[in-house]
N, CA, C and O of each residue as an XYZ file, in Angstrom:
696
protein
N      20.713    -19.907     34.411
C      20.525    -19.629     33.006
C      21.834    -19.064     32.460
O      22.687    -18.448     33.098
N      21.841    -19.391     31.142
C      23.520    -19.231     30.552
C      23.258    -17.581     29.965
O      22.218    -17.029     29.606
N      24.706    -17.069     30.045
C      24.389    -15.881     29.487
C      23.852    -15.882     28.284
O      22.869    -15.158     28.127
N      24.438    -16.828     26.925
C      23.719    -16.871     25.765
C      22.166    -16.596     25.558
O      21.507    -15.870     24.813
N      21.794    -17.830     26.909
C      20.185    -17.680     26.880
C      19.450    -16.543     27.110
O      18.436    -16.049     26.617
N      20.179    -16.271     27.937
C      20.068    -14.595     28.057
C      19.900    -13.819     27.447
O      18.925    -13.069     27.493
N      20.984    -13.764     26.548
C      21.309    -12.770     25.199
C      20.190    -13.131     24.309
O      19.722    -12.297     23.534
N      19.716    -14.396     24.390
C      18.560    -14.544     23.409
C      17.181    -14.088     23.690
O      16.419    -13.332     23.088
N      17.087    -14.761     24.765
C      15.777    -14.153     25.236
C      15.417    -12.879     25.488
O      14.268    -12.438     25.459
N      17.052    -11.907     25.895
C      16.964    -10.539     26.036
C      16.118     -9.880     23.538
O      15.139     -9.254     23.133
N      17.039    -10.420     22.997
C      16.944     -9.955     21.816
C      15.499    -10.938     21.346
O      14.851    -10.213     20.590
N      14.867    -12.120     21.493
C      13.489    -11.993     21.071
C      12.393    -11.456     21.865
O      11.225    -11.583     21.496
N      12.762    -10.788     23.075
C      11.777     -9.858     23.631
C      11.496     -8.354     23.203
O      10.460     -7.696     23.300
N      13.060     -7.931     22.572
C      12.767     -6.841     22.075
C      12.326     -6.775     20.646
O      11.794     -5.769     20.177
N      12.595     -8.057     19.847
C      11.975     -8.223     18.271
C      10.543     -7.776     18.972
O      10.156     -6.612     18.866
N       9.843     -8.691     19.634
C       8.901     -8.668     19.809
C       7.876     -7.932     20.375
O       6.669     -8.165     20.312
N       8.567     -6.834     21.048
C       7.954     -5.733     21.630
C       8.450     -4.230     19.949
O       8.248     -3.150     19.393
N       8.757     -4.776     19.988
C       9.672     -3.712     18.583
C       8.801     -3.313     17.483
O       8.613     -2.208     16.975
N       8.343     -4.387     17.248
C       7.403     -4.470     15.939
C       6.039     -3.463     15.952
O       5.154     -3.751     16.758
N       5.915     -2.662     15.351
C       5.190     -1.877     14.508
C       4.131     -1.997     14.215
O       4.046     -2.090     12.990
N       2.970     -2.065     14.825
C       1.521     -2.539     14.745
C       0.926     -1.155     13.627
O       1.423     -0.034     13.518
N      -0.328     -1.750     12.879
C      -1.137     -0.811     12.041
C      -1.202      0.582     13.073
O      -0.729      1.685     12.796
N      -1.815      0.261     14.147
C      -2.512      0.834     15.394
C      -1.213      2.603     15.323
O      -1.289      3.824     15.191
N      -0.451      1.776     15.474
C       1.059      2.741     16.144
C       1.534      3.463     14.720
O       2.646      3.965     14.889
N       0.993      3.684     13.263
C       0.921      3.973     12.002
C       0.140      5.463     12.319
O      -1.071      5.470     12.099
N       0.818      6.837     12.869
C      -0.428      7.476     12.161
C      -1.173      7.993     10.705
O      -0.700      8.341      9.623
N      -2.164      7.905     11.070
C      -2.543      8.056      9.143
C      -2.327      9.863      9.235
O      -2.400     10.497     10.288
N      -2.058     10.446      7.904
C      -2.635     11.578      7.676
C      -3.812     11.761      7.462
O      -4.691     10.919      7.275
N      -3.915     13.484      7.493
C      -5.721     13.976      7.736
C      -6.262     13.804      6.784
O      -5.802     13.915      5.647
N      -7.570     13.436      7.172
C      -8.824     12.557      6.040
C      -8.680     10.975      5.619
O      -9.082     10.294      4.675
N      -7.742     10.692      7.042
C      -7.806      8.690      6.916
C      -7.744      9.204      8.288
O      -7.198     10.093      8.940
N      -8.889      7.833      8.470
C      -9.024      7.552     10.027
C      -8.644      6.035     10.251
O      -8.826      5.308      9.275
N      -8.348      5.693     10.929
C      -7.862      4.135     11.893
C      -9.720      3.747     11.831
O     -10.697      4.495     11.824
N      -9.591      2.257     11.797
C     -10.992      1.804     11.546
C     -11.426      0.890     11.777
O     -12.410      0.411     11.212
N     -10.603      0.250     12.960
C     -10.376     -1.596     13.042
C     -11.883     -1.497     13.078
O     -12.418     -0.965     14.052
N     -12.735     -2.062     11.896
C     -14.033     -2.991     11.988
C     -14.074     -4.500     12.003
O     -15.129     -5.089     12.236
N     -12.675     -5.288     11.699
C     -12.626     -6.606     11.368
C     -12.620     -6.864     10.381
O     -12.152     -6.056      9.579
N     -13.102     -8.043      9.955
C     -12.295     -8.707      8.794
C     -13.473     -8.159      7.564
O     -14.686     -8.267      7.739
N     -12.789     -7.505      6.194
C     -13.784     -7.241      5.549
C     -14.826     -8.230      4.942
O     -14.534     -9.385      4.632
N     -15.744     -7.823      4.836
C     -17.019     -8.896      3.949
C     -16.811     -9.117      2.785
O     -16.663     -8.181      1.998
N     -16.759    -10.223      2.449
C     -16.436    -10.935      1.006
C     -17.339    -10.688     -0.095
O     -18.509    -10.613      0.280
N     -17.185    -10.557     -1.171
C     -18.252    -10.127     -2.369
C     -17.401    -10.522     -3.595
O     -16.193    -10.293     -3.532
N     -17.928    -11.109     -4.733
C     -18.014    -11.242     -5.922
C     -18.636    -10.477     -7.099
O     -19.861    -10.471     -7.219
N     -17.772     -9.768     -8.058
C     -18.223     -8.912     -8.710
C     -17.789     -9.275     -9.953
O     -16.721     -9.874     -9.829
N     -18.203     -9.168    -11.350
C     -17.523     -8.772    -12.646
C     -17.048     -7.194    -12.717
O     -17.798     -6.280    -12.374
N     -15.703     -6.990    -13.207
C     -15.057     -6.167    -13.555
C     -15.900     -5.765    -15.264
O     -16.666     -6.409    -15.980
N     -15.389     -4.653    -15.351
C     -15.270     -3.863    -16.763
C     -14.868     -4.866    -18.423
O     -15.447     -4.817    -19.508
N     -13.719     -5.659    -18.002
C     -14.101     -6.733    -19.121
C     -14.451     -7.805    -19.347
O     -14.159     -8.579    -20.259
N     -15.542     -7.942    -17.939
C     -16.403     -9.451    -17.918
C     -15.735    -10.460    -17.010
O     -16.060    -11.632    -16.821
N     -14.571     -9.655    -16.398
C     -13.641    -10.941    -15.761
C     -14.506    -10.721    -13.946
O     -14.933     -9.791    -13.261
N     -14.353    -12.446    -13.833
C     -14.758    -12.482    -12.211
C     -14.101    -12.215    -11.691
O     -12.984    -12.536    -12.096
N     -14.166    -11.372    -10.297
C     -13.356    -10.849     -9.176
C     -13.909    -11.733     -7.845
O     -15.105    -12.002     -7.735
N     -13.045    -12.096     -6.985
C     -13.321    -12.772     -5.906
C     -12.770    -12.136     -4.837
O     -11.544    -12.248     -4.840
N     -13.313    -11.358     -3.701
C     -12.492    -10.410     -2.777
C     -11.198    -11.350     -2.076
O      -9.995    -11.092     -2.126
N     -11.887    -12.533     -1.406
C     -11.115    -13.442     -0.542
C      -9.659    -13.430     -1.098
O      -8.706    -13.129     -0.379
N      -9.526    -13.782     -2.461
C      -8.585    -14.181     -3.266
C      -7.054    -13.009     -2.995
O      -5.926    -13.112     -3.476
N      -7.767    -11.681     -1.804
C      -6.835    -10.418     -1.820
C      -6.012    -10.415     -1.037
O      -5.209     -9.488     -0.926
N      -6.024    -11.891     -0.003
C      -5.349    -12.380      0.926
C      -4.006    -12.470      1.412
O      -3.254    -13.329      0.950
N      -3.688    -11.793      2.162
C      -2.000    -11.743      2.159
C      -1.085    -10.552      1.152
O       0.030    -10.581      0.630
N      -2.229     -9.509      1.205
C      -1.260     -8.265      0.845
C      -2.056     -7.411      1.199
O      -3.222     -7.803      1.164
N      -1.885     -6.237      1.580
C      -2.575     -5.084      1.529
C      -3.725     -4.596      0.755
O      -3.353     -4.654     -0.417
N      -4.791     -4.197      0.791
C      -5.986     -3.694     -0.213
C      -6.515     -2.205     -0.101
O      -7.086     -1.769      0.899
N      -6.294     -1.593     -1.070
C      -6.940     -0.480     -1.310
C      -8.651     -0.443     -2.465
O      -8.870     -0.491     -3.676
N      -9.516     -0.333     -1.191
C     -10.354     -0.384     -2.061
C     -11.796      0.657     -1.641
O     -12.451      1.050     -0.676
N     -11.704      0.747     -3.184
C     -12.171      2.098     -3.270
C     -13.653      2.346     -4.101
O     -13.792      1.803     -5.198
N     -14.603      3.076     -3.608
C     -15.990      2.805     -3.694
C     -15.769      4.499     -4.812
O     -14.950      5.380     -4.552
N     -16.758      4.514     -6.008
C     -16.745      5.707     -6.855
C     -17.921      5.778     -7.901
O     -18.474      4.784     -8.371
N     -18.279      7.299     -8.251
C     -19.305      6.701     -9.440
C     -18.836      8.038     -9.998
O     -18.426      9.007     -9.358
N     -19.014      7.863    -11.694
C     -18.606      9.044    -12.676
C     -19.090     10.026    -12.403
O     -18.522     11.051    -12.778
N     -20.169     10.113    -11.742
C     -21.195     11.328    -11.374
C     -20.696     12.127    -10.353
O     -20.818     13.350    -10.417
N     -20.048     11.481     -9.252
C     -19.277     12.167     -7.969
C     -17.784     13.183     -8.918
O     -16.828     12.751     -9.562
N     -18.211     14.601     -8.590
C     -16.892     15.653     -8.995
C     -15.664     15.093     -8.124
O     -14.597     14.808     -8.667
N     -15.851     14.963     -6.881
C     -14.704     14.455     -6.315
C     -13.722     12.963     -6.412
O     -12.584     12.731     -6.003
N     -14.818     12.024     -7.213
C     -13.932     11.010     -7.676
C     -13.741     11.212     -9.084
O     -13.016     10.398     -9.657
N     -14.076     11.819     -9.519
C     -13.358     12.495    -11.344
C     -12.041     13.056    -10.744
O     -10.935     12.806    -11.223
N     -12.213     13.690     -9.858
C     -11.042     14.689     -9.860
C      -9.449     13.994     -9.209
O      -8.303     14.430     -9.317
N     -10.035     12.638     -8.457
C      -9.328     11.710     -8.171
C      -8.331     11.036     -8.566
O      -7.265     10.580     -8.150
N      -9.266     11.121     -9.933
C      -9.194      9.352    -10.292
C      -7.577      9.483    -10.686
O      -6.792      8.695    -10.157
N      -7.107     10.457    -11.592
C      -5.836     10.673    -11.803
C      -4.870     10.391    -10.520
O      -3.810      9.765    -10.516
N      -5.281     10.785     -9.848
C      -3.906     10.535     -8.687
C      -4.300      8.882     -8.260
O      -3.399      8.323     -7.634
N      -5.244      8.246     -8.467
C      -4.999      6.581     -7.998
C      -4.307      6.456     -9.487
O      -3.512      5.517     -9.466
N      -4.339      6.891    -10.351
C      -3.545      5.705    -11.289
C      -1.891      5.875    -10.851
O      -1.207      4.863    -10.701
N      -1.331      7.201    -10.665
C      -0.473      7.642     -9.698
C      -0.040      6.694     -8.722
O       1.108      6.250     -8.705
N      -1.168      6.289     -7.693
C      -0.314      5.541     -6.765
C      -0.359      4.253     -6.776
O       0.084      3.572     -5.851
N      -1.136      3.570     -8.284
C      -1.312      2.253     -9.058
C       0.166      2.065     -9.295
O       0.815      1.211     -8.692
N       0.737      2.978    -10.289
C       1.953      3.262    -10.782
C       3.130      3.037     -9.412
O       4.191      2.416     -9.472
N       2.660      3.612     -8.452
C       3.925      3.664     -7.288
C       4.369      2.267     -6.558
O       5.473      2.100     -6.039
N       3.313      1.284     -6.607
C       3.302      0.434     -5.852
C       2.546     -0.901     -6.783
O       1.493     -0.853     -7.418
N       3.759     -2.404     -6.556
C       3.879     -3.486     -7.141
C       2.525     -4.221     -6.558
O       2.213     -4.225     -5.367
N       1.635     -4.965     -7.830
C       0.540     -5.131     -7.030
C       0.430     -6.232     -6.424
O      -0.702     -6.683     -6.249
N       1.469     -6.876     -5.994
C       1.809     -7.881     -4.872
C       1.793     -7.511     -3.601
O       1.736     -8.299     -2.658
N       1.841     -6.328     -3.518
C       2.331     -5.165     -2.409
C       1.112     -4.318     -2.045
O       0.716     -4.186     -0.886
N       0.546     -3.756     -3.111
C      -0.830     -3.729     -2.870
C      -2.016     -3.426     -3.594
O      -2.136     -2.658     -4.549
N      -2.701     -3.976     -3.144
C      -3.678     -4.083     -4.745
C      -4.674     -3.386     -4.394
O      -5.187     -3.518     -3.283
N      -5.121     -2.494     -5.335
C      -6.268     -1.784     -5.353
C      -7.489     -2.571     -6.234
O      -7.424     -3.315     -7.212
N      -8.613     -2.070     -5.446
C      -9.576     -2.665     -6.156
C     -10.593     -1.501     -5.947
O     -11.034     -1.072     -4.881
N     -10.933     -0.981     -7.577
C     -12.259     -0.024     -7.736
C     -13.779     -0.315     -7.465
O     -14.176     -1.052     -8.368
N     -14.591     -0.082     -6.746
C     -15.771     -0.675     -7.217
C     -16.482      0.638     -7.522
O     -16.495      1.515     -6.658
N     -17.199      0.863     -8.950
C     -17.771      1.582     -9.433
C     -19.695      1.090     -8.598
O     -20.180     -0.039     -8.518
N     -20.161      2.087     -8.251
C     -21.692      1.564     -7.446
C     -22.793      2.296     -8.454
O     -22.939      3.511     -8.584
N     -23.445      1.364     -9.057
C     -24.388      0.992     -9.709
C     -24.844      2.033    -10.853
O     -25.900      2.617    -11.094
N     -23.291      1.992    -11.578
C     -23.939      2.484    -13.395
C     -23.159      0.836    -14.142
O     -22.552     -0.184    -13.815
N     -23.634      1.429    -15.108
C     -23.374      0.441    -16.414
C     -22.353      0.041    -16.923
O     -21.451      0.761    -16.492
N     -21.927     -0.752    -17.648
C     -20.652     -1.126    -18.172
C     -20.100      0.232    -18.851
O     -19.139      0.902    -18.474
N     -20.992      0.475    -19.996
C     -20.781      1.795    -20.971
C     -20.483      3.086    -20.271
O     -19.835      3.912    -20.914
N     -20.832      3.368    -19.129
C     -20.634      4.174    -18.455
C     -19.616      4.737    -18.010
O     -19.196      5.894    -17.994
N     -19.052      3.139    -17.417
C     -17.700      3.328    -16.224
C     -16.884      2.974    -17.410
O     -15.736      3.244    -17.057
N     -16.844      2.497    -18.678
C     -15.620      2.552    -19.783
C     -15.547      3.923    -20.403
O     -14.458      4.376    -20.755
N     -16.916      4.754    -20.584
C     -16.419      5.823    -21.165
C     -15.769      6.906    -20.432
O     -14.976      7.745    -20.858
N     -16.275      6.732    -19.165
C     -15.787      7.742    -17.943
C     -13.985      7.248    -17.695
O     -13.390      8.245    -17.285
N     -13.160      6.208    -17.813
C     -12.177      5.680    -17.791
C     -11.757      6.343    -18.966
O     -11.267      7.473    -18.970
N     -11.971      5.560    -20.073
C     -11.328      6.095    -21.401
C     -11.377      7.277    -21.881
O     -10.786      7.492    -22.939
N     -12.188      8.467    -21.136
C     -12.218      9.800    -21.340
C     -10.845     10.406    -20.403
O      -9.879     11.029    -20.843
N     -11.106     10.021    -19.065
C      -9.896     10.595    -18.624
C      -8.779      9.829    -18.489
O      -8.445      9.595    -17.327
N      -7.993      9.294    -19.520
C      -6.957      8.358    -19.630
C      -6.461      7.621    -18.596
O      -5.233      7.545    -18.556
N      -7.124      7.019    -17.692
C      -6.471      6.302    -16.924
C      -6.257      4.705    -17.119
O      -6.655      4.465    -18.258
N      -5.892      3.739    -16.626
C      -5.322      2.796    -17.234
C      -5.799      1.406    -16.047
O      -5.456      0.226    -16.127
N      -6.601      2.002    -15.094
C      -7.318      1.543    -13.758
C      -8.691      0.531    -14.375
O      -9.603      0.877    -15.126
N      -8.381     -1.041    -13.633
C      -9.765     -1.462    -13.976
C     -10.786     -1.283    -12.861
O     -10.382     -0.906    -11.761
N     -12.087     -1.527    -13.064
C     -12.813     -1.550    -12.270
C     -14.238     -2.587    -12.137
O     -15.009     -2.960    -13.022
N     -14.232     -2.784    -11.114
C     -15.481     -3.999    -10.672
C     -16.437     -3.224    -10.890
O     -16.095     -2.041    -10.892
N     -18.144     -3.527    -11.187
C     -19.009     -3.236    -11.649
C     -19.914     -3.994    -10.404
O     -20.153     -5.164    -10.105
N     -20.276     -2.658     -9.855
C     -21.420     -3.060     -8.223
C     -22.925     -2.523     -9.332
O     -23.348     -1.389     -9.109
N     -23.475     -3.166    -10.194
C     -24.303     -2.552    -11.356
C     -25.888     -2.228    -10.271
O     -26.745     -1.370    -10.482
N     -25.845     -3.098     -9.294
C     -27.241     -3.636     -8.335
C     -26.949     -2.845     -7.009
O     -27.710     -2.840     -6.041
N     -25.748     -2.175     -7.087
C     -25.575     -1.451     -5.592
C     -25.622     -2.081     -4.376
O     -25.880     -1.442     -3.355
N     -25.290     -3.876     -4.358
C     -25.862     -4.567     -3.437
C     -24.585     -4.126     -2.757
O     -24.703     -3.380     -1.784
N     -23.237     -4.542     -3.198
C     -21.962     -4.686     -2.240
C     -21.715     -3.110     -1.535
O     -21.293     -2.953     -0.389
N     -22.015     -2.180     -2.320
C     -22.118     -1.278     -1.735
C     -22.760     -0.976     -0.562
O     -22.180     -0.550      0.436
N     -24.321     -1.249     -0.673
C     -25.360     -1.200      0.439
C     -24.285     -2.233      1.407
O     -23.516     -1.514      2.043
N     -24.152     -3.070      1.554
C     -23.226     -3.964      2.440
C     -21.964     -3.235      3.146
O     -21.696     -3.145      4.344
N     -21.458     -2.875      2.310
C     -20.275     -1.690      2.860
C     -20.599     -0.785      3.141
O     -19.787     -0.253      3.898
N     -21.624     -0.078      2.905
C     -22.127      0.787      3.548
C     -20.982      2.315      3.519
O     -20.714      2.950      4.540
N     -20.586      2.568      2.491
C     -19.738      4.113      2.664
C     -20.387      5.050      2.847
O     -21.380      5.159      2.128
N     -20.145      6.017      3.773
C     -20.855      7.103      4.129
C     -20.903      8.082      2.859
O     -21.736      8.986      2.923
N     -20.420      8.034      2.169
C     -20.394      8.572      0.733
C     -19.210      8.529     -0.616
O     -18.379      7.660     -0.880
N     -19.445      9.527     -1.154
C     -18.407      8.939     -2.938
C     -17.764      9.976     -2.572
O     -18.273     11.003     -2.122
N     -16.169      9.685     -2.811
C     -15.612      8.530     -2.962
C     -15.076      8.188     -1.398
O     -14.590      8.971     -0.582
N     -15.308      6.891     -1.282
C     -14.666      6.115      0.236
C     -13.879      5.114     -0.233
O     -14.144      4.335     -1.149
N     -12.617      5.182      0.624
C     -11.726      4.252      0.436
C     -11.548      3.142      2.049
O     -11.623      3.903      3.014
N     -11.409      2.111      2.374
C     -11.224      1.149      3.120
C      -9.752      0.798      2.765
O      -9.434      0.954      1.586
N      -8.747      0.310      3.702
C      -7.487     -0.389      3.664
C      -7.492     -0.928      4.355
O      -7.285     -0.590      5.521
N      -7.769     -2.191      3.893
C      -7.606     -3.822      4.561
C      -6.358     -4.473      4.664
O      -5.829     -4.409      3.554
N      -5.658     -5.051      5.441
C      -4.631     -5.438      6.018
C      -4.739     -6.966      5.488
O      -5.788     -7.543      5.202
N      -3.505     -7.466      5.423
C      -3.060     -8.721      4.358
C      -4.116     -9.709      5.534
O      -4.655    -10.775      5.236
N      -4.170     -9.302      6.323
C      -4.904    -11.214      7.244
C      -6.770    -10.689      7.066
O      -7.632    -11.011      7.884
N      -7.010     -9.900      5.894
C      -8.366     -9.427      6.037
C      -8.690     -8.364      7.067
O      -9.847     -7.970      7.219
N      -8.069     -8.080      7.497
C      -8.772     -6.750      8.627
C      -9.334     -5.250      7.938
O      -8.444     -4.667      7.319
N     -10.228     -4.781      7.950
C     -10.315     -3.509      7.873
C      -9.446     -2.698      8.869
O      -9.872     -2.782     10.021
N      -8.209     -1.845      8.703
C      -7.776     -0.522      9.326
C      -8.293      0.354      9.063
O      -8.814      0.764     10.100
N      -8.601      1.213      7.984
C      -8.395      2.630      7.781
C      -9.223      2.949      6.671
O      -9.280      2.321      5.614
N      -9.885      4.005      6.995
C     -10.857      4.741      5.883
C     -11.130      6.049      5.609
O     -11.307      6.878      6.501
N     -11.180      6.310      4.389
C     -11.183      8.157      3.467
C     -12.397      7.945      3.390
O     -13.000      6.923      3.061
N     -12.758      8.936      3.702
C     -14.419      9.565      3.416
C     -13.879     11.018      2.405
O     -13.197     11.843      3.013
N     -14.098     11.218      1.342
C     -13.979     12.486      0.320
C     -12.710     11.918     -0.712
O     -12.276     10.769     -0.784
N     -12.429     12.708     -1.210
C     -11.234     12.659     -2.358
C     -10.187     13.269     -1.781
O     -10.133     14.072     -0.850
N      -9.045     12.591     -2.721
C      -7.848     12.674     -1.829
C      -6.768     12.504     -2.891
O      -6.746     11.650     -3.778
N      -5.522     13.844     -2.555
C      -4.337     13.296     -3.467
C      -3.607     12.005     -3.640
O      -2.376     12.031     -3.618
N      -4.254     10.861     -3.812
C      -3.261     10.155     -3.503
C      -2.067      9.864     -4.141
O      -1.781      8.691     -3.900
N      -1.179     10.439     -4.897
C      -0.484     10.797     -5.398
C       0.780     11.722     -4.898
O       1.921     11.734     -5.360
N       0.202     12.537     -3.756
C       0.832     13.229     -3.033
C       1.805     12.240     -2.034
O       1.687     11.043     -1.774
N       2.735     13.162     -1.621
C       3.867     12.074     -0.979
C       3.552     11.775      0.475
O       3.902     10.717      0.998
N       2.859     12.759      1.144
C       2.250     12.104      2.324
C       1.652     11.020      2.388
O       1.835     10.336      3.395
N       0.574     10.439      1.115
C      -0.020      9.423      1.310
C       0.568      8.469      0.688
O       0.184      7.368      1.082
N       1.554      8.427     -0.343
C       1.993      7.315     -0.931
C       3.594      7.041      0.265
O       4.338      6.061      0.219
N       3.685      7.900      0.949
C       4.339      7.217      2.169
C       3.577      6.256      3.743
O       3.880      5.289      4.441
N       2.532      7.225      3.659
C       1.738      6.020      4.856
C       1.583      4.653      4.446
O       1.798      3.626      5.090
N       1.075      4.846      2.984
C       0.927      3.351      2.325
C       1.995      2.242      2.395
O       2.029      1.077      2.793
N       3.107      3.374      1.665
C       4.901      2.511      2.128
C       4.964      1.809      3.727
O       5.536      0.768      4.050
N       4.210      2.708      4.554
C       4.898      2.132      5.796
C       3.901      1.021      6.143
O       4.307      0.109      6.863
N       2.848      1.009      5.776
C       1.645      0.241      6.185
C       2.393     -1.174      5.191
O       2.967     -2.117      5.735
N       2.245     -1.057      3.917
C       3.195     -2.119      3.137
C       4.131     -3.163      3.684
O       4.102     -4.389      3.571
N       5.067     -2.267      4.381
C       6.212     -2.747      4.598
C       6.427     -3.388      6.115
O       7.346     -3.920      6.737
N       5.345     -3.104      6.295
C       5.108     -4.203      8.095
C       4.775     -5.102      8.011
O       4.614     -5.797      9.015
């Protein structure tokens, strides 16, 4: 074998051992690692009647996040997701709200009261919810661009704070 080949095979063994798995990411406290597999697909209308198709989230990162106006801890939230809406291109990663089972009027006045600028899917029947099953409000899931569930918040959370809008960076950028 030629040294070149060498040199090559020496440098795509280490690309390849090199690389940065979700797994080897630690999250900060109040995200846990979560490999469940690939998330379950659901169809929802959003807040201004527009269809949402989960599948369609394919090939970028997903933040998505289960909430209802009634939970103190996702009021108190909600400001820091528009925060890390703002931080990150939504090619890069897209958040998706699902409000679980109030009304249109509801989840617009609860938005337009506390100025945020965030749309949100309308679970009005609580079905996708019951399906996802969050142990409670507010839960967040981060699904990985090939569909995988990694990682999940159970409670409210700065996300706004630089600890978490850096895990996100690194999770992003793999």
């Amino acid at each position: 074998m030629s040294a070149r080949i060498r040199l090559l095979l020496f440098i795509f063994i280490t690309c390849l051992y090199s690389t940065v798995s979700t797994a080897d990411i630690e999250p900060p406290f109040g995200i846990r690692y979560y490999d469940i597999g690939i998330a379950k697909n659901f169809n929802l209308l959003d807040i201004d009647g527009e269809n949402f198709q989960f599948d369609t989230t394919r090939g970028q990162w997903v933040f998505l996040h289960f909430w209802a106006s009634w939970c103190g801890p996702c009021r108190e939230e909600m400001p820091t997701l528009q925060q890390l809406a703002d931080t990150f291109d939504e090619d890069k990663l897209k958040i998706v709200m699902i409000n679980t089972a109030e009304d249109e009027d509801t989840i617009f006045t609860f938005l337009s009261a506390i100025n945020v600028e965030l749309n949100s899917l309308m679970d009005t029947d609580g079905l996708v919810t019951e399906t996802w099953k969050p142990r409670g409000l507010p839960t967040t899931f981060l699904i990985n661009p090939e569909g995988e569930v990694k990682y999940q918040a159970i409670g409210g959370r700065e996300w706004g704070k630089p600890l978490y809008i850096n895990f996100i960076k690194q999770l992003v950028s793999n």
